[in-house]
N, C-alpha and C positions, 0 to 999 in steps of 0.2 A: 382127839380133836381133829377136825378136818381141815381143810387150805382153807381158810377165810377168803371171799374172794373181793379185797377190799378196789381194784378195777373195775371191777362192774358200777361202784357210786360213783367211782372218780368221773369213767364215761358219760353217765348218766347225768353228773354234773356240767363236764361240757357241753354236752347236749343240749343241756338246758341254756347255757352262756351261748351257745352256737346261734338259737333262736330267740336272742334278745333279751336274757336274764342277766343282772350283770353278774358277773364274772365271779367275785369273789363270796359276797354271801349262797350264791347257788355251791360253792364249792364248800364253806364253811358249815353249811348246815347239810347237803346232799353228800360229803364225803369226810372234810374234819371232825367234825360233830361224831359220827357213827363211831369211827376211825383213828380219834384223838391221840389214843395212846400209840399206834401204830407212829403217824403222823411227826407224834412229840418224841419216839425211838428214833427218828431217822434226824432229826432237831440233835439228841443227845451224842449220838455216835459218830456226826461229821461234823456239824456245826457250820462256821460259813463254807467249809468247803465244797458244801453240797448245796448252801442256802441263800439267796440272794441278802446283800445288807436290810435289804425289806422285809429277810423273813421268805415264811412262806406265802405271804398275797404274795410280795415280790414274784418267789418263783413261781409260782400258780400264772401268774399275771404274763412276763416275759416265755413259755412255754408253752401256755397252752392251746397254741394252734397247731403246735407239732405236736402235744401229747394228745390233741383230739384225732389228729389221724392215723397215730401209730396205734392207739387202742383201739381204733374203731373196728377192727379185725379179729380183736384178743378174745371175742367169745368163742368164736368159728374154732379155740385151737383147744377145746376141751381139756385146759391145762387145771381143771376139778379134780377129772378121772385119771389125767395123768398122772400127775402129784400123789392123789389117793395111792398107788398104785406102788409105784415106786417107795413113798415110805415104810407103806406096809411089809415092802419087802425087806425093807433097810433095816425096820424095829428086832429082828432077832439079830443082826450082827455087828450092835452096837451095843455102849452100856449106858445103862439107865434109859429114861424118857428120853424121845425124840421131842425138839422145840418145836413151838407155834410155826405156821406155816403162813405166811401172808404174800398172796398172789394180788400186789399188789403196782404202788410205777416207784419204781427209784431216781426220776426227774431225768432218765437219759445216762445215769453214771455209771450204770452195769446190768447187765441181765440178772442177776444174781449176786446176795450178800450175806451178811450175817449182820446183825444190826443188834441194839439193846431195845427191849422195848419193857418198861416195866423194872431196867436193870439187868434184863435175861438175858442171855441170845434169843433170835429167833429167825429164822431166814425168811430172805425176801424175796421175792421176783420183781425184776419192772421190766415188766408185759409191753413195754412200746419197746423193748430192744429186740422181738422176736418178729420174724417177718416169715411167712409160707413158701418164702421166695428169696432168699438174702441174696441178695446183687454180691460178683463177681469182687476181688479187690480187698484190703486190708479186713481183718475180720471186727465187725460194727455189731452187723445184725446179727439173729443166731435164730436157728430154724426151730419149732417149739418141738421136735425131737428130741434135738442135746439139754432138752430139761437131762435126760436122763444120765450129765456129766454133772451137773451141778446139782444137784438135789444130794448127791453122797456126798461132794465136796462140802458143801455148806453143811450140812450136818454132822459130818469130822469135826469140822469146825467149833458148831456149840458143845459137843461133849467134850472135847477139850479143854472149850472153856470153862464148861460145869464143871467135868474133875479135878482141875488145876487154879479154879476160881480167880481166874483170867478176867479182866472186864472185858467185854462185847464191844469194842471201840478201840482204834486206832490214836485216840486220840490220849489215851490212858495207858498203850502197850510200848514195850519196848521192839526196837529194829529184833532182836534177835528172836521174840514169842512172835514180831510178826511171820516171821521166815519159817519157824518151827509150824505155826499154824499150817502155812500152805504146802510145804514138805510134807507134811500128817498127810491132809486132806487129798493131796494130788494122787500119791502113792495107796491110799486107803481106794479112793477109784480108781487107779489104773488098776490093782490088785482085783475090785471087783466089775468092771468090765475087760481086761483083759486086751488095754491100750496104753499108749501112752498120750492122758490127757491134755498133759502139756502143750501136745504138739499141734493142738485143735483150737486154740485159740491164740498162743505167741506167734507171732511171724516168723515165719522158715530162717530167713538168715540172720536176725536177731539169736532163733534158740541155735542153728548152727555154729555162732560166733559163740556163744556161750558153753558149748560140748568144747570146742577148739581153745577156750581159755577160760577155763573151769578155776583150777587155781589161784587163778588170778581172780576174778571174779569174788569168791569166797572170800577171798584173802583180804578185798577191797569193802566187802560191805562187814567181816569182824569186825574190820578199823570203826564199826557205827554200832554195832551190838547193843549198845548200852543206852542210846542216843532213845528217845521217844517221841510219840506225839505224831500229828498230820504232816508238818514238813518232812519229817524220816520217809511217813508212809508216802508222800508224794512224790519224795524223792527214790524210791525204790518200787514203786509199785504202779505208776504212770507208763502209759504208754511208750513213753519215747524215755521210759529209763534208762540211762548207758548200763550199770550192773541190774537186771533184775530181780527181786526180790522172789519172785516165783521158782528161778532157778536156783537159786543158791539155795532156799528150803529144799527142792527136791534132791538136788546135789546131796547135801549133808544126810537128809533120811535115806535116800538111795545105801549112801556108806554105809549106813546103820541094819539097812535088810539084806544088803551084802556080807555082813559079819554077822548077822548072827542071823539071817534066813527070812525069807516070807510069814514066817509063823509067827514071827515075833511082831507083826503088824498090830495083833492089840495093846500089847506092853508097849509098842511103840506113843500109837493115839495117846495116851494119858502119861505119857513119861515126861518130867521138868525136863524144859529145853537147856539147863547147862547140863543137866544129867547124860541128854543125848549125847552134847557136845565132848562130855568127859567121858562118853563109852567109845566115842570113835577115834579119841585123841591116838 
């Protein structure tokens, strides 16, 4: 299956609201409608944290004169051939099927995710976070280049979920599978671009503070391990997190390709997250 390129209706929808259509049926029938299930994934996997108390008119409503100009660029970044491209490459060094690919907008809340749609995982793109040009300053936008960090990432991500039959939502996972998720996926890319990806989207002296008190760290988001649900995830996974949730996952899987080698990165991907915890004790 190819990238669905569910931005192209979105655009086309504002487009149409841009020259005097109203707003919400243009978007209901030119991009919900087609879209539904995509739509009604991103509904299931955050819930209001993503969704205005109006739903989606709401956030369609309140948005879409920034998501008209953030997409309006998104064709120029041939993130079709991109995507193609890269998963193709991804498909022998994973197991099983690679999930749906929907290049589509995530309202502004990341350039990339992992969403249910259908119950499944499936990654997403939202194509208004990509800019030809990201302006200087905390990292927002992201150039449509570094697809090529998150396309592995996010797709760590669903086979994990597949193997471990994990639900696709934050709002269903525990503190500790969510940390194991992104320890997998961070290390699964740095392994295969030969970076540390980490260090490309957290802010320099955020991840410096976090190398400098590591133990602690760790130490402070165990105390939550057990805890679930979107408060956890907001609380460890937010920008202006004091422990970050990104760190402590790569922290803990770091330990784990440290004891037993780089090789062991497949058994890593699909291994239960206390199983981890109990090989590095």
């Amino acid at each position: 299956m190819g990238a669905l390129p569910v931005y192209r209706d979105v655009l086309l929808a504002l487009e149409a609201a841009a020259r005097g259509a109203p707003l919400w049926p243009a978007f209901h029938d030119m991009a919900y409608r087609p879209h539904r299930a995509y739509f009604d994934g991103l509904a299931e996997t955050y819930g209001p944290a993503l969704l205005d108390p109006g739903g989606l008119p709401g956030t369609v409503s309140r948005l879409a004169p920034a998501l008209h100009r953030a997409l309006r660029p998104a064709p120029s970044y041939d993130m079709e051939r991109r995507a193609g491209e890269i998963l193709d490459a991804l498909r022998p060094l994973l197991p099983g099927p690679l999930p749906p690919l929907y290049l589509a907008t995530l309202f502004f809340a990341a350039p990339a995710a992992t969403i249910a749609v259908g119950g499944r995982p499936a990654i997403a793109l939202g194509l208004e976070r990509f800019s030809p040009a990201p302006p200087p300053g905390p990292k927002y936008w992201y150039h449509p280049d570094e697809v090529v960090e998150m396309l592995p990432h996010e797709a760590a991500h669903a086979v994990r979920m597949e193997a471990l039959g994990l639900p696709p939502t934050p709002r269903r996972l525990t503190l500790l599978d969510m940390v194991m998720l992104e320890g997998t996926a961070l290390l699964f890319t740095d392994l295969l671009l030969g970076r540390e990806t980490l260090a490309t989207f957290m802010d320099p002296l955020r991840l410096a503070w976090h190398r400098a008190h590591d133990a602690e760290a760790v130490a402070a988001a165990a105390r939550d391990f057990g805890a679930a649900g979107m408060p956890v995830f907001l609380r460890y996974f937010s920008r202006e997190a004091p422990i970050s949730g990104y760190w402590v996952g790569y922290s803990l899987c770091r330990r784990y390709l440290d004891r037993f080698g780089t090789g062991a990165m497949p058994e890593l991907l699909c291994l239960p997250s206390v199983e981890i915890l109990r090989r590095i004790a």
